[in-house]
DODOKOL-116458 format. One line per field, with one value per residue (C-alpha): residue number from 1; residue in one letter; y, x, z. Coordinates in Angstrom, 1 decimal, padded with zeros to 4 digits. Each point is the difference from the previous one (the first is absolute). Last residue first. Layout:
N
vexro	[NUM, ...]
sedo	[A, ...]
Y	[Y, ...]
X	[X, ...]
Z	[Z, ...]
***
This chain:
254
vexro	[254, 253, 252, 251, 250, 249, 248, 247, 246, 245, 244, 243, 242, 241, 240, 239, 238, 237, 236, 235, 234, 233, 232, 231, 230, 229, 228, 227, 226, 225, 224, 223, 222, 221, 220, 219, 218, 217, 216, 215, 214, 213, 212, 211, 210, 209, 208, 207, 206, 205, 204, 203, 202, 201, 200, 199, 198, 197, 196, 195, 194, 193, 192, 191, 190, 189, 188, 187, 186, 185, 184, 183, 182, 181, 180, 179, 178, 177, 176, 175, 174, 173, 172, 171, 170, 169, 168, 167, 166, 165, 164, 163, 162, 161, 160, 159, 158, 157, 156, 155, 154, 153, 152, 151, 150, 149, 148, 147, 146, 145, 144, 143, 142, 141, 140, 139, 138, 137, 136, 135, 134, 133, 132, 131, 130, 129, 128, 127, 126, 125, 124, 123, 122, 121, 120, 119, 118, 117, 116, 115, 114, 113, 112, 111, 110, 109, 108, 107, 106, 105, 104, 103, 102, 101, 100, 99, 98, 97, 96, 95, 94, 93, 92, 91, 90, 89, 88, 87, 86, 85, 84, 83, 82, 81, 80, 79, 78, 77, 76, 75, 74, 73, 72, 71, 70, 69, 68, 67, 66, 65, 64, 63, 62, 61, 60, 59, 58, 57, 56, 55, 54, 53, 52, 51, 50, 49, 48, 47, 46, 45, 44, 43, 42, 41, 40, 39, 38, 37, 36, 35, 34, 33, 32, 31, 30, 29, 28, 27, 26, 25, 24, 23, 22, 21, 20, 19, 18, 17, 16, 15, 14, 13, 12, 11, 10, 9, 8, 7, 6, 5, 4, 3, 2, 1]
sedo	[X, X, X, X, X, X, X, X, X, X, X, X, X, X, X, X, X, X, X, X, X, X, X, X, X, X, X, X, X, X, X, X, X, X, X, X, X, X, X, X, X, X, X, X, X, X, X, X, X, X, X, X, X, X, X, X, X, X, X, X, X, X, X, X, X, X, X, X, X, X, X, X, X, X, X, X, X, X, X, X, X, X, X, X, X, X, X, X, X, X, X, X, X, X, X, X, X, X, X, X, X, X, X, X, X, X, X, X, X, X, X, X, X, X, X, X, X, X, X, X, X, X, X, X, X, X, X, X, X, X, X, X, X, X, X, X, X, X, X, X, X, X, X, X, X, X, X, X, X, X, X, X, X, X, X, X, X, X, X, X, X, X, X, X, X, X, X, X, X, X, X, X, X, X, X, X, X, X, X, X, X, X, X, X, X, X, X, X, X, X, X, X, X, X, X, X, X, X, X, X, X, X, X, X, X, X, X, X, X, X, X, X, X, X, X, X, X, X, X, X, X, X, X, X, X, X, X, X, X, X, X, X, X, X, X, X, X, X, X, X, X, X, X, X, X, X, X, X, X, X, X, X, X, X]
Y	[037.9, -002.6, -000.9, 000.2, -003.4, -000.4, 002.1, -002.1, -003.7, 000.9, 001.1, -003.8, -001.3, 001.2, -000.5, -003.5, -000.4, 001.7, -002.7, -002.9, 001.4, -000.3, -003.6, -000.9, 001.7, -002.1, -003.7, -001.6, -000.9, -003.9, 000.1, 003.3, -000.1, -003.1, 001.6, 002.9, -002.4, -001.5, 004.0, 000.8, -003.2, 001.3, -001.0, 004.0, -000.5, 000.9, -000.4, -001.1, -003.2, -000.9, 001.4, -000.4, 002.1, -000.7, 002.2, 002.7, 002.7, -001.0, 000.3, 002.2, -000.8, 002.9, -000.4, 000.6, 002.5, 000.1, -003.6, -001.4, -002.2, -000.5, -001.1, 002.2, 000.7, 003.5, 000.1, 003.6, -000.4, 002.5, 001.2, -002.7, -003.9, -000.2, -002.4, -002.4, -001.4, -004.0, -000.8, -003.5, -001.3, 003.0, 000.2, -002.3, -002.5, -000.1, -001.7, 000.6, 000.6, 003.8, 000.1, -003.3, -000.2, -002.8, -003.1, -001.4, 002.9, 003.0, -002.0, -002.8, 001.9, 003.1, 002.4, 004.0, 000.6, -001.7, 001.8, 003.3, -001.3, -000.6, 003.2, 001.5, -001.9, 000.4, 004.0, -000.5, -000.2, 000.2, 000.5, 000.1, -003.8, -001.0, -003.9, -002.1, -003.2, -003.2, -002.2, -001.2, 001.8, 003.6, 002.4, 003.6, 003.0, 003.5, 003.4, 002.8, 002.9, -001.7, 000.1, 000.5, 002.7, -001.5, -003.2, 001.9, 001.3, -001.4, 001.4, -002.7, -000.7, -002.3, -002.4, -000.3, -001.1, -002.1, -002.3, 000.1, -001.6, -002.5, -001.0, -000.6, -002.5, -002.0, -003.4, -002.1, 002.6, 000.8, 003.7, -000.5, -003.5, 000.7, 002.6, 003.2, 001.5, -000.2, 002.2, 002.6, 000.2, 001.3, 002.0, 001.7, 000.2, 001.0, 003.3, 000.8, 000.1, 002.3, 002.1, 000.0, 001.1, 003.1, -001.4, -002.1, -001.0, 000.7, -000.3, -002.4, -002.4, 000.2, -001.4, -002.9, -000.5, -000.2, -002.6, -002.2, 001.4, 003.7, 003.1, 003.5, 002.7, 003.5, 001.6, 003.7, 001.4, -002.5, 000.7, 003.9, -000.8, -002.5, 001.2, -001.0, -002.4, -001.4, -000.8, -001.7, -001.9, -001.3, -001.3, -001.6, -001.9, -000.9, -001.2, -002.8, -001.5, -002.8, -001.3, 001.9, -000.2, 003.3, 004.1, 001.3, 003.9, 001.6, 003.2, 002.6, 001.8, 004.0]
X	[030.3, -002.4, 000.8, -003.2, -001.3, -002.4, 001.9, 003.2, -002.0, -001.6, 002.8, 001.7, -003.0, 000.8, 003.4, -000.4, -002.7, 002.4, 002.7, -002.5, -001.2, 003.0, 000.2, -002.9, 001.8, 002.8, -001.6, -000.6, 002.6, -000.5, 001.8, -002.1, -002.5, -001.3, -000.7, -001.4, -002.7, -000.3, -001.0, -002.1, -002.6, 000.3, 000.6, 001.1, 003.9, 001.5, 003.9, 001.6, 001.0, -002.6, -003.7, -003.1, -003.1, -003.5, -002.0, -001.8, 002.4, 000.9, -003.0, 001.3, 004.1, 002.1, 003.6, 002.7, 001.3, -000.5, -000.3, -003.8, -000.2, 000.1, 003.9, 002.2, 001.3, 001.2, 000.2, 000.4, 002.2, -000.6, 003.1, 002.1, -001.2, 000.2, -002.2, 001.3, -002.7, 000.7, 001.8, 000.0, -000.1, 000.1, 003.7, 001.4, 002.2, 003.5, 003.1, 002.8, 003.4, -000.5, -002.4, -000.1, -003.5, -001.4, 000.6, -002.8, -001.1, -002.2, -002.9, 000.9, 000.6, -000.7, 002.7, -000.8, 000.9, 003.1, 000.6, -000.5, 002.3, 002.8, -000.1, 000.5, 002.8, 001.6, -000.2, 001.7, -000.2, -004.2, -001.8, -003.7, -000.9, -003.5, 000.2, -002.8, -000.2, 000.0, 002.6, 002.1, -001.0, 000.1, -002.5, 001.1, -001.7, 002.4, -000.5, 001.7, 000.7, 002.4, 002.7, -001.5, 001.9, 003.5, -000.7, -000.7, 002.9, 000.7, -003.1, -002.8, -002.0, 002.4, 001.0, -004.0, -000.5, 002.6, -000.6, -003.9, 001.7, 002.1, -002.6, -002.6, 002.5, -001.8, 001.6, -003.2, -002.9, -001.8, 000.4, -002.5, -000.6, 000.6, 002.3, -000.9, -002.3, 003.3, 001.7, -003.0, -000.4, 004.1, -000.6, -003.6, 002.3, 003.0, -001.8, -001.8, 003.6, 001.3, -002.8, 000.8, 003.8, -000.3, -001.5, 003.1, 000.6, -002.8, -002.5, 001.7, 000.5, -003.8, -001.0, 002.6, -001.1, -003.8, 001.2, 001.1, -001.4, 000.2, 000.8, 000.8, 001.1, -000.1, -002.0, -001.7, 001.3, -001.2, -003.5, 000.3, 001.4, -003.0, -000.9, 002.9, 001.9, -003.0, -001.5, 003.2, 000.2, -004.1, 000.6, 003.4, -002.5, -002.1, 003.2, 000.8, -002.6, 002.6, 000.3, -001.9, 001.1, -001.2, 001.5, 000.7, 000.1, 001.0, -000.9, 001.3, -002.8, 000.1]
Z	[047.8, 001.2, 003.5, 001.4, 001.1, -002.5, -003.0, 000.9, -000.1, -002.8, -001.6, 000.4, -000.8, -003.7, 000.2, 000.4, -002.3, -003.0, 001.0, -000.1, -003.2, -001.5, 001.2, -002.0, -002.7, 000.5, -000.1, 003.7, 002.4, 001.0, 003.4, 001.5, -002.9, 002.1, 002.4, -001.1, -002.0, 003.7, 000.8, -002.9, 001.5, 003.4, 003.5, 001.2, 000.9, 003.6, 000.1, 003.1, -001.6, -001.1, 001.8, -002.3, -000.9, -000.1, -002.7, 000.4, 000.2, -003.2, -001.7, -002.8, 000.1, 001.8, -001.6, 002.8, 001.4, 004.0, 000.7, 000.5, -002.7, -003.5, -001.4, -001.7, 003.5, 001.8, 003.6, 001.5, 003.4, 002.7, 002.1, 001.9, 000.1, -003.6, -002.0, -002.2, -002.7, -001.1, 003.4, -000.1, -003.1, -001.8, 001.3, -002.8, 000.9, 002.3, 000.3, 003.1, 000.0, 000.0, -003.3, -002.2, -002.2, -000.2, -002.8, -001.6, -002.9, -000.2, -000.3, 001.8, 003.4, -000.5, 000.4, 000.4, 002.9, -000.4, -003.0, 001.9, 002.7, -002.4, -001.6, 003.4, 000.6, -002.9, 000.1, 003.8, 003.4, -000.5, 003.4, -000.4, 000.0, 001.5, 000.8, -000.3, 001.2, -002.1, 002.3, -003.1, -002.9, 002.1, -001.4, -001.0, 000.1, -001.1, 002.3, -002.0, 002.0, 002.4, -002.4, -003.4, -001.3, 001.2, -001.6, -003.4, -000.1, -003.7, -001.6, 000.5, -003.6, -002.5, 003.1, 000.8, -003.8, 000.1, 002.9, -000.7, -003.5, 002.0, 002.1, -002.7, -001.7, -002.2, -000.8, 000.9, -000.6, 003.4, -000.7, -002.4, -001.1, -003.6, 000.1, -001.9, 003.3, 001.7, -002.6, -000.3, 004.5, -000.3, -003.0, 002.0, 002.9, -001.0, -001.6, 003.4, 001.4, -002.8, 001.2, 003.4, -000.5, 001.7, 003.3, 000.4, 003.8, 001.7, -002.2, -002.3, 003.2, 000.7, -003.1, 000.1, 003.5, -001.4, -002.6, 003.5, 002.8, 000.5, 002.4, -000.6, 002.6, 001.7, -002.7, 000.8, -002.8, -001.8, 001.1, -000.5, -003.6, -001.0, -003.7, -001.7, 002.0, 001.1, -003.3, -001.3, 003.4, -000.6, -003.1, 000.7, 002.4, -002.6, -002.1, 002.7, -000.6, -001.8, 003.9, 002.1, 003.7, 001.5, 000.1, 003.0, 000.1, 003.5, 001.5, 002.0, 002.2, -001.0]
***
């Protein structure tokens, strides 16, 4: 059977779709995940794809940080943005709460982490960790947006680095067949199939391809701006939804 590879997209607060899709998987996608060689991610699809390899148990206790996590920025006044907010500090603690001490060892070369260098801006794909710190440090440096997240990059082995969604937003493997999941309308794998989409004219970012919609900039902006909880609720439910389409349509439903 061909090993596969999940990558999972940039997404900021979206996130939660992509939980969606792993709770689905992990319940009605056995033969696939058997088949699993390695995850990759960008930024809050590198936090996706470090549960799945390193802490598949603890998936719901992840979705739970999420909603709390997208509840105390939607408090602050400017989101995220607020002066005196620390959105780096709470990723910080929310990624410390999920990976089990060894998770370093798990993820060596089976997760596959996007990071962009601040100084040179080329991307760097990190699947080496020495250490629990280190890898926690590359999944904040994926996920660090400059100004949004805060001003000062991310150090990792002497350098500093930004968010991998700016120039890798969607890894794919070069061995085995990679299976791109984004909450965004496009052409990936898994992702939420808007009417007309097919239609439309799509767009090429950082080696993600997005359908030009209407629902997508509201995507977008959802990514930094998370919406209220039961919208993200549904997010998670959509997610898993597309998720068994994808396994009945390529045969992998259990």
């Amino acid at each position: 059977m061909t090993r596969v590879n999940l990558s999972f997209a940039a997404c900021g607060f979206l996130g939660v779709y992509q939980l969606g899709v792993v709770s689905a998987l992990l319940r009605h996608g056995d033969s696939l995940m058997a088949s699993l060689r390695a995850c990759a991610g960008a930024s809050a699809g590198a936090l996706v794809a470090a549960v799945v390899v390193t802490a598949p148990d603890k998936l719901e206790r992840c979705k739970e940080f999420t909603y709390r996590f997208a509840s105390n920025v939607r408090k602050q006044k400017l989101g995220a943005l607020t002066p005196g907010y620390d959105f780096m500090l709470e990723l910080r603690e929310g990624i410390e709460e999920i990976l089990p001490p060894h998770a370093h060892l798990l993820a060596s070369q089976r997760l596959h982490i996007s990071i962009t260098n601040s100084r040179t801006g080329k991307n760097s794909m990190v699947s080496s960790f020495p250490s629990r710190e280190d890898l926690i440090k590359v999944l904040l440096a994926s996920s660090f947006v400059p100004v949004y997240a805060g001003v000062k990059p991310v150090e990792f082995q002497g350098q500093k680095w930004i968010d991998g969604g700016f120039t890798d937003g969607l890894p794919v493997l070069s061995e085995g067949r990679t299976v791109t999941v984004s909450p965004f309308s496009g052409p990936q794998d898994i992702c939420p199939r808007d009417r007309t989409g097919n239609a439309r004219p799509h767009v090429r970012l950082a080696n993600m391809t997005l359908t030009l919609s209407w629902d997508n900039l509201k995507r977008l902006n959802h990514a930094l701006f998370p919406p209220p909880l039961p919208r993200m609720q549904v997010l998670h439910k959509e997610g898993a939804e597309d998720a068994v389409c994808f396994l009945r349509a390529g045969g992998w439903m259990q």
